[in-house]
C-alpha positions as CSV (number, residue, x, y, z in Angstrom):
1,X,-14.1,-3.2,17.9
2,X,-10.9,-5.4,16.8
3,X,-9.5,-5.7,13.7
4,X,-10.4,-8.1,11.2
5,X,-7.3,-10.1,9.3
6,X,-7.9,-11.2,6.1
7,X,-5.6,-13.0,3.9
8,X,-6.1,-14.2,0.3
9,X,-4.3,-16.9,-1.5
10,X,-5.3,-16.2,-4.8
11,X,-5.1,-13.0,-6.8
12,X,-7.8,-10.5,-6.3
13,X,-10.0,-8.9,-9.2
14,X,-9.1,-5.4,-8.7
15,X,-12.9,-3.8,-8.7
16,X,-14.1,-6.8,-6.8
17,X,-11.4,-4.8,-3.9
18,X,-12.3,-1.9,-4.2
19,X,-16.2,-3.1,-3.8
20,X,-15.4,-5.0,-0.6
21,X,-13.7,-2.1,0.6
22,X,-16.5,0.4,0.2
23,X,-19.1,-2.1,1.7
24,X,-16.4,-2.3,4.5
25,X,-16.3,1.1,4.6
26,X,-20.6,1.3,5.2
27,X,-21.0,-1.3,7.9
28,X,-18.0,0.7,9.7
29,X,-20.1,3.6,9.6
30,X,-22.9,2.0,10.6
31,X,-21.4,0.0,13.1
32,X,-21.9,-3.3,11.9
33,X,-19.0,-4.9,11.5
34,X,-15.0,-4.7,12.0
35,X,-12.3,-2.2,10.7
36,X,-10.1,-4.2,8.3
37,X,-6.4,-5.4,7.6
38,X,-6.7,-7.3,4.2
39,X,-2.8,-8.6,2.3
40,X,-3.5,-9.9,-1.6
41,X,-2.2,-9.8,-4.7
42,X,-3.6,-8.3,-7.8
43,X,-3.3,-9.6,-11.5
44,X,-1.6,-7.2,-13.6
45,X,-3.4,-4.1,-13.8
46,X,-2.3,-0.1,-13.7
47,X,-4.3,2.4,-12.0
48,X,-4.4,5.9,-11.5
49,X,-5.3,7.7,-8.4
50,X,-6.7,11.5,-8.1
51,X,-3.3,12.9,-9.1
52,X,-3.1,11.0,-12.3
53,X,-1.9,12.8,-15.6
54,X,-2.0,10.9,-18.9
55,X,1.2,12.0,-19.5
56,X,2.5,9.7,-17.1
57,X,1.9,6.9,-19.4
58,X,4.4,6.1,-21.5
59,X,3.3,2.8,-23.2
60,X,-0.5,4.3,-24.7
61,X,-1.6,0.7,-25.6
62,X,-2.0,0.4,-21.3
63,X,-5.3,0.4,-20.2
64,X,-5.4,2.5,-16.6
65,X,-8.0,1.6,-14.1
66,X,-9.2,5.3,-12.8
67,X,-9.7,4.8,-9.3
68,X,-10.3,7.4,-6.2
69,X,-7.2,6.7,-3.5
70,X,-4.8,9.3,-3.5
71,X,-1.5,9.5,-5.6
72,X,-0.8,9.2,-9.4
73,X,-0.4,6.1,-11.5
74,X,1.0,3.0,-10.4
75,X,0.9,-0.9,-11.5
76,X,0.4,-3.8,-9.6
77,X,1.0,-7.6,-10.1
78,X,1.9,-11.1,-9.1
79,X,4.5,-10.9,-6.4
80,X,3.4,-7.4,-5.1
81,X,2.4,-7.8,-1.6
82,X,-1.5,-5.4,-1.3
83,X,-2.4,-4.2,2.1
84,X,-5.6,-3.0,1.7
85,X,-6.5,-1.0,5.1
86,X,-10.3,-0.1,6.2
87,X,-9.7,2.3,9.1
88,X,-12.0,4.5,11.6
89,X,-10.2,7.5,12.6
90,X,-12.8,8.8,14.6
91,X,-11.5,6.2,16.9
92,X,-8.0,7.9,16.8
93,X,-7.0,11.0,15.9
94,X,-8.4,12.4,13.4
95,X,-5.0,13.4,11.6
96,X,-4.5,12.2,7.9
97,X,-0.8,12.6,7.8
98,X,-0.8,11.2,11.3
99,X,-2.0,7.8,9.8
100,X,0.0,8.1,6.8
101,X,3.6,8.0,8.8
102,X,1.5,5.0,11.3
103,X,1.7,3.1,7.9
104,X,5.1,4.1,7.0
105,X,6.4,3.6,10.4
106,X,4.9,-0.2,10.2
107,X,6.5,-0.8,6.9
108,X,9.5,0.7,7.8
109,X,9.9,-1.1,11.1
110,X,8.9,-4.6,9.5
111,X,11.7,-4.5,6.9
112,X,14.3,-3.2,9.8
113,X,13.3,-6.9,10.9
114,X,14.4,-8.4,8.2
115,X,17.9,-6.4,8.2
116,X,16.7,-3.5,5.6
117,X,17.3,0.3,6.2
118,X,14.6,2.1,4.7
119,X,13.4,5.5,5.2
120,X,10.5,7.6,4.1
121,X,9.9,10.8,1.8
122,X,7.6,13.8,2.7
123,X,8.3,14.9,-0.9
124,X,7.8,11.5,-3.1
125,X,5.4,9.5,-0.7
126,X,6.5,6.1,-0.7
127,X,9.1,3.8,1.2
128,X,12.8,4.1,0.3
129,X,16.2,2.2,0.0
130,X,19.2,2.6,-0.6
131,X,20.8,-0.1,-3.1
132,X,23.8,0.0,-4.7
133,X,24.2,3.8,-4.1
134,X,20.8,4.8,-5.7
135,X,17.9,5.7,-4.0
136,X,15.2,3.4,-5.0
137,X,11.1,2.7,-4.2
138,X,10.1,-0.6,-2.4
139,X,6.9,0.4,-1.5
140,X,4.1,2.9,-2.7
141,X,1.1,4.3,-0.4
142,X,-2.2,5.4,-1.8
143,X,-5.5,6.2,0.7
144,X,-9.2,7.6,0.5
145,X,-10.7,8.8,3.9
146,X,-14.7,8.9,4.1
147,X,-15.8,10.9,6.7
148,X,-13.0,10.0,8.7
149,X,-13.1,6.5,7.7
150,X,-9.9,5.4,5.0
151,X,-9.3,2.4,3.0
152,X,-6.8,1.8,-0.2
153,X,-3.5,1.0,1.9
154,X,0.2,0.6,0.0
155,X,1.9,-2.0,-1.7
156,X,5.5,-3.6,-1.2
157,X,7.1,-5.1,-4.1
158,X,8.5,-8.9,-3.0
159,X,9.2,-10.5,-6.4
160,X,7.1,-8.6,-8.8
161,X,8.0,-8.3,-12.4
162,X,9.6,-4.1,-12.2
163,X,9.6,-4.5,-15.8
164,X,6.0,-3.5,-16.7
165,X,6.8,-0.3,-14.5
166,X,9.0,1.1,-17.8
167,X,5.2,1.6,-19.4
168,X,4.3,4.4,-16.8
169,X,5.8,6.9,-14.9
170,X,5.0,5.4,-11.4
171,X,3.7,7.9,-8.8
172,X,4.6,10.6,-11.2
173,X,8.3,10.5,-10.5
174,X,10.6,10.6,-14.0
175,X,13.6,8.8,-13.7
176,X,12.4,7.0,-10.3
177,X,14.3,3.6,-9.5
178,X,12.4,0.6,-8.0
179,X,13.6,-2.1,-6.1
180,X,11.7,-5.5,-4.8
181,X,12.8,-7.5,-1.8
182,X,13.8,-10.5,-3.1
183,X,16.9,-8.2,-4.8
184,X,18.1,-7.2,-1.3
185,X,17.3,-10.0,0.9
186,X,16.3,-13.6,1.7
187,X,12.9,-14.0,3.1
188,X,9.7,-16.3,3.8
189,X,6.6,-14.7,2.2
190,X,4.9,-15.5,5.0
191,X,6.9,-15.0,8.0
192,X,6.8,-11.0,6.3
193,X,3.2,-10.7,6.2
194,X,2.9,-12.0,9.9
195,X,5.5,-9.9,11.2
196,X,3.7,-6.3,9.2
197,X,0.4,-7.6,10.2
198,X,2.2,-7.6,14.4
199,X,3.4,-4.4,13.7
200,X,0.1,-2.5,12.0
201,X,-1.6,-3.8,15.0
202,X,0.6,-2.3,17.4
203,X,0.9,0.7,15.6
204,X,-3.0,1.5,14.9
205,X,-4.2,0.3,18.7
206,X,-6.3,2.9,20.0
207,X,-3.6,2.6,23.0
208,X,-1.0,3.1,21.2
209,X,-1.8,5.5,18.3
210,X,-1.7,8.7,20.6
């Protein structure tokens, strides 16, 4: 089965995802209808994955969204990019850390397009720059695998508001420095979606994923 593209102009409800993901997530299983590549945008909204501690909020008045991907607490908002991935490893190879670095690799490879050197962490999972001689986030990756089926995805920050991240500690990480595109380059929204759908494609083909 191909993949399905979906894109949506309008901010997503962030349970309404996570609903269309898990119903996804049972037709896969059953065989009834396509794995998924989904790009949104959320409203503003934190959430906290399966490593969350409480202690990582630092604003209390926050309401956090508890939800099952993997990783700790992170927000998202207007001008974060969403890639919500629904995935059938069975068709692969059955290697979660194997389809972690495929979605790094894509990330990292997309914004090498666009004239950025980023680089991934095996410690603080995540996408990396450098910028003005600090090391700092652009892009956090959270998943959920269901008997061998994952969806959640990452998110890259474009021209998001990095303000709101001073209420948490995002992805657990004290003292951790984010950056957003629109600081480091010049680019068209679009033409960066189409060029990270290409290269998720490529990189999660049956063919090529071996």
């Amino acid at each position: 089965m191909s993949i399905e593209i979906k894109k949506s102009v309008k901010p997503v409800e962030y349970n309404d995802a996570i609903q269309i993901m898990e119903k996804r997530l049972d037709n896969i299983l059953n065989n009834k209808e396509k794995e998924l590549i989904w790009f949104l945008e959320h409203r503003e909204i934190f959430t906290g994955g399966t490593g969350f501690k409480t202690s990582d909020i630092l604003d209390k008045s926050i309401k956090v969204i508890k939800t099952s991907r993997g990783g700790k607490i992170t927000c998202h908002s207007p001008g974060q990019l969403i890639c919500y991935l629904v995935i059938d490893l069975s068709k692969r190879k059955k290697d979660i850390r194997k389809y972690i670095i495929t979605l790094e690799n894509s990330i990292i490879d997309t914004l090498r397009e666009f004239k950025i050197t980023s680089y991934s962490d095996r410690k603080n999972i995540g996408i990396w720059v450098n910028h003005k001689g600090k090391n700092k986030k652009i892009a956090a990756i959270g998943v959920k695998v269901r008997k061998w089926v994952t969806y959640h995805g990452f998110s890259i920050n474009v021209n998001n508001n990095l303000d709101i991240f001073k209420k948490i500690i995002p992805c657990g990480i004290s003292n951790s420095k984010l950056v957003k595109l629109k600081e480091l380059t010049t680019i068209n929204y679009s033409q960066f979606v189409n060029q990270l759908q290409k290269n998720l494609i490529k990189n999660l083909s049956v063919s090529n994923y071996f």
